[in-house]
N, C-alpha and C positions, 0 to 999 in steps of 0.2 A: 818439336815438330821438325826443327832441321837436322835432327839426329837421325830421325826417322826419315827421312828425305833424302840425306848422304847414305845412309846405308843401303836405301832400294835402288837408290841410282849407282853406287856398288855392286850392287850383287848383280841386276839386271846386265852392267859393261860385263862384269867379268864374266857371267854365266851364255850371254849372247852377241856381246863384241859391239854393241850399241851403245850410244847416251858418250860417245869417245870424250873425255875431255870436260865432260860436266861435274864428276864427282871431286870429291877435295879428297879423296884417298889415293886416287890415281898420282896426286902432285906430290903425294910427299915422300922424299927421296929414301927414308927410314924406312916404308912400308913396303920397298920393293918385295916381292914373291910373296908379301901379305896379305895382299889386298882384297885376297874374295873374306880370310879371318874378320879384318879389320873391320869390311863392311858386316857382316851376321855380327859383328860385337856393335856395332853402332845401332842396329836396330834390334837390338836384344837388352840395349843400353836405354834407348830410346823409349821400348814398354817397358821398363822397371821403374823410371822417369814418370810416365804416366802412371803408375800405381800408383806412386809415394805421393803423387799431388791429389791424386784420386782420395787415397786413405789420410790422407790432411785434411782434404777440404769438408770429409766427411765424420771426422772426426772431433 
């Protein structure tokens, strides 16, 4: 869930200049000029995450 949480609060700063300062991708100093990637990878990361528990627990 906080996969998916950093990456909307990503995409949302980057794409409208809001949430300044909320996201952990905005802090980290490696990810400079990454940061719209980083966050679409986190919540892309985020439902693949929910699959694999999904197709466990049903499994």
């Amino acid at each position: 869930m906080i996969l998916l949480i950093q990456g909307a609060v990503g995409l949302t700063h980057e794409l409208t200049g809001w949430l300044r300062g909320w996201g952990a991708v905005q802090h980290l100093p490696f990810a400079d000029g990454y940061e719209l990637y980083l966050s679409i990878a986190l919540v892309v990361l985020a439902f693949a995450v929910f699959a694999a528990a999904e197709s466990r627990k049903s499994g």
